[in-house]
TIROMI-76358 format. One record per residue: residue in one letter; x, y, z of N, C-alpha, C in turn. Coordinates in pm, whole numbers, padded with zeros to 5 digits, always signed. Atoms other than C-alpha are relative to their C-alpha. Layout:
! residues N
aXYZXYZXYZ...
//
This chain:
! residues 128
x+00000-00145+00002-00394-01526+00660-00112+00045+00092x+00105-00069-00103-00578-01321+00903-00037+00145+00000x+00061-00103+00003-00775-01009+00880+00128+00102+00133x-00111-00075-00027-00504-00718+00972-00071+00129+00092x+00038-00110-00014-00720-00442+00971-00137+00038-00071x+00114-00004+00116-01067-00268+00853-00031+00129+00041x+00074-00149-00004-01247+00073+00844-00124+00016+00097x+00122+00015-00078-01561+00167+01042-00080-00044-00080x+00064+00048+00100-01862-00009+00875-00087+00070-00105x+00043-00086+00090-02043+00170+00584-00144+00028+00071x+00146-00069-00076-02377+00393+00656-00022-00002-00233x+00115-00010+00096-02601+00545+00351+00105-00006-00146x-00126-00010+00147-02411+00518-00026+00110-00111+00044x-00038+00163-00029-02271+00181+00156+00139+00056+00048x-00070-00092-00088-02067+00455+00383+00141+00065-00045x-00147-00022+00004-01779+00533+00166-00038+00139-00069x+00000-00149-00025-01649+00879+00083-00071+00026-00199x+00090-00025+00168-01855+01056-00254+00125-00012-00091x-00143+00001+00106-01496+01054-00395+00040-00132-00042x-00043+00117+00017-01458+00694-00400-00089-00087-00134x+00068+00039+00103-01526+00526-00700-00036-00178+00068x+00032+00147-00067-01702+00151-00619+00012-00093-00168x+00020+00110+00085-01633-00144-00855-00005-00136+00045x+00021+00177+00008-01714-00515-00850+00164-00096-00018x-00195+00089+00046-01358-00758-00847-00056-00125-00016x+00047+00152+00050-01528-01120-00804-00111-00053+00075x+00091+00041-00088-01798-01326-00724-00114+00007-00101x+00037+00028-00167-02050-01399-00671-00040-00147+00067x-00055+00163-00042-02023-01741-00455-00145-00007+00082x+00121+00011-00115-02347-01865-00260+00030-00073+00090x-00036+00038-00120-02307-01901+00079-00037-00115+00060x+00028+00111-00074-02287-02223+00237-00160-00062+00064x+00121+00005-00074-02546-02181+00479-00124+00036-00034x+00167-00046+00036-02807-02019+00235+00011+00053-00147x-00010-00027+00159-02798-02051-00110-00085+00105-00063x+00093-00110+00040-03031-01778-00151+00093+00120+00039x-00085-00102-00037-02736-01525-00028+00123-00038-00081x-00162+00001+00045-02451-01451-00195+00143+00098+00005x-00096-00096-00059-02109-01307-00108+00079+00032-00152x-00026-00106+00159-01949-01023-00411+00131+00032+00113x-00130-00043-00067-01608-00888-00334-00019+00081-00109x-00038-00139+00071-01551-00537-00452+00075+00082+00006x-00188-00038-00065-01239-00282-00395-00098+00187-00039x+00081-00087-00010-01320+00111-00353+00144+00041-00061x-00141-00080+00072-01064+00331-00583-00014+00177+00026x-00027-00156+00050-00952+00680-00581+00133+00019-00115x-00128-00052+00086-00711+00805-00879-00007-00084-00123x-00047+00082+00139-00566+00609-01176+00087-00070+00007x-00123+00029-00091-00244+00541-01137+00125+00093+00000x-00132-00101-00120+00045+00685-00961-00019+00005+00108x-00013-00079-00129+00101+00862-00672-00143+00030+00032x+00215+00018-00068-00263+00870-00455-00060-00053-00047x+00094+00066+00060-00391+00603-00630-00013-00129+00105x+00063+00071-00085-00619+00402-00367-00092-00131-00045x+00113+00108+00045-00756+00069-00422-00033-00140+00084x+00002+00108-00111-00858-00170-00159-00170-00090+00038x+00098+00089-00092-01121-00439-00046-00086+00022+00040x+00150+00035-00114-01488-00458+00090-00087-00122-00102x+00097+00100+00042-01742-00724+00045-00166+00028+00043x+00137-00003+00000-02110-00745+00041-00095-00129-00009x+00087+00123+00030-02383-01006+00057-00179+00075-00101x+00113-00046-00011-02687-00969-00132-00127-00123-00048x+00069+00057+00018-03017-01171-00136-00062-00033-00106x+00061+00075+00170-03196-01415-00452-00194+00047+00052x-00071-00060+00113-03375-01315-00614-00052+00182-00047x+00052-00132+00048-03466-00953-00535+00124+00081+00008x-00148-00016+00010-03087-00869-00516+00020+00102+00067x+00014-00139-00140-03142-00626-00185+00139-00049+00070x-00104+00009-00063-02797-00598-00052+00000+00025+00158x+00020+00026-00190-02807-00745+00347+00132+00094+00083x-00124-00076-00121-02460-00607+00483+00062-00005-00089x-00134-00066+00105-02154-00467+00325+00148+00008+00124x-00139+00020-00100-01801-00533+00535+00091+00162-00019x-00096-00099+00032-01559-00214+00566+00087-00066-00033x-00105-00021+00068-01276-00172+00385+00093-00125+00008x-00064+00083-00040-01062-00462+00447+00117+00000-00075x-00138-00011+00053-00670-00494+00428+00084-00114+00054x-00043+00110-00024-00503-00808+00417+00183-00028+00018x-00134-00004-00008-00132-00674+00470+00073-00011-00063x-00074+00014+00152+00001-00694+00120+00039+00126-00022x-00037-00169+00030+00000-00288+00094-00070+00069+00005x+00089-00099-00055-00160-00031+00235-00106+00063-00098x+00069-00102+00092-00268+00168-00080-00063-00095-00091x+00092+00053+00172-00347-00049-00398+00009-00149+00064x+00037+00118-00062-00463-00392-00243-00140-00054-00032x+00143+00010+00046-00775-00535-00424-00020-00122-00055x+00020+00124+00055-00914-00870-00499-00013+00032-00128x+00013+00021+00126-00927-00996-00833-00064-00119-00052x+00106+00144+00007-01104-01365-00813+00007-00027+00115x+00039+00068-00135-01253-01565-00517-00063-00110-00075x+00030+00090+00048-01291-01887-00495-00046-00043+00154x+00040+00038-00090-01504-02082-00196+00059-00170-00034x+00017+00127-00054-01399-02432-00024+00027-00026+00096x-00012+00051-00146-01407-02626+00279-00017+00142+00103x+00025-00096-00084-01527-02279+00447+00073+00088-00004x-00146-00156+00059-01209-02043+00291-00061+00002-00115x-00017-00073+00141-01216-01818+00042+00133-00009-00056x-00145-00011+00059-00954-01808-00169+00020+00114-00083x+00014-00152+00032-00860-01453-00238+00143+00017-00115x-00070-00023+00083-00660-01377-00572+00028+00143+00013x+00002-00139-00058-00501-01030-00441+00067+00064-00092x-00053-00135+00023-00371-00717-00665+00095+00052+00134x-00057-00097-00083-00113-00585-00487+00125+00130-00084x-00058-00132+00047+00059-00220-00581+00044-00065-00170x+00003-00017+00141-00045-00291-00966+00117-00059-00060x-00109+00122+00083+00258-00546-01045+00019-00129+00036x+00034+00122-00041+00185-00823-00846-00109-00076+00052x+00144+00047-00046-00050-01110-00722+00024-00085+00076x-00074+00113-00120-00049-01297-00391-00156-00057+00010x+00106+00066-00044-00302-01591-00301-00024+00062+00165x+00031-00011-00178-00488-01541+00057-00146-00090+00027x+00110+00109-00019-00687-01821+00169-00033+00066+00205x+00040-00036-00143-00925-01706+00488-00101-00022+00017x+00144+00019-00038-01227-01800+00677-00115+00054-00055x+00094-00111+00044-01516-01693+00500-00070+00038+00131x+00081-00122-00105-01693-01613+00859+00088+00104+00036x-00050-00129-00091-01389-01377+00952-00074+00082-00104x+00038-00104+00050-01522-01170+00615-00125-00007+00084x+00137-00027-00021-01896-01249+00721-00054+00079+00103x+00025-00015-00104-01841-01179+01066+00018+00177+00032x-00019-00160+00051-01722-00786+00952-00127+00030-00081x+00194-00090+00067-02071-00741+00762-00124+00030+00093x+00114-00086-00048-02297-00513+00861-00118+00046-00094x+00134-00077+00069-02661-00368+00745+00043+00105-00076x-00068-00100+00089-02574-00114+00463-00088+00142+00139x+00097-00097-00044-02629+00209+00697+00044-00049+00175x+00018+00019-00155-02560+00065+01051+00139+00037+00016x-00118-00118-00089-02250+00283+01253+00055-00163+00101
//
């Protein structure tokens, strides 16, 4: 699976809109290269459910053990469905994640992908 699509990267409030509610989906996995970092997967919602109900993908890293969050990835959409698309577990090996996906609130598709394509989408919370 390959990264489809993503948003511009988040600025101050980790750039998303005041309407967006932020929750946690899985994680958190320590990164290969620095066990003192660890990567969180989280999904940004608007609504409940029905009709305009938004729920999709971003990730974050944040540092041991003062838990200062380094970069935060936009929005990310892995082509399952535009609107309600949101992890639900991650699992790390051999350098993939393994992404347990929500898709439009009745189903669940695996997506195994590079963890540098997410890493390589994180940015400084705040940087344009």
């Amino acid at each position: 699976m390959t990264l489809l699509s993503s948003t511009p990267p988040p600025s101050p409030n980790l750039g998303f809109p005041p309407h967006f509610t932020l929750s946690l989906s899985a994680g958190p996995i320590p990164l290969p290269s620095d066990p003192t970092l660890h990567l969180v997967s989280s999904h940004v919602s608007v609504g409940g459910w029905g009709a305009g109900t938004v729920r999709q993908t971003f990730f974050y890293v944040y540092s041991l053990p003062s838990f200062t969050i380094s970069c935060v990835t936009p929005v990310i959409n892995f082509g399952l469905d535009g609107r309600l698309e949101y992890n639900t577990n991650m699992e790390e090996g051999g350098g993939y994640l393994y992404l347990s996906v929500g898709r439009d609130n009745c189903e669940t598709a695996l997506v195994r992908i590079r963890m540098t394509a997410i890493l390589d989408e994180c940015r400084p919370p705040g940087e344009e």
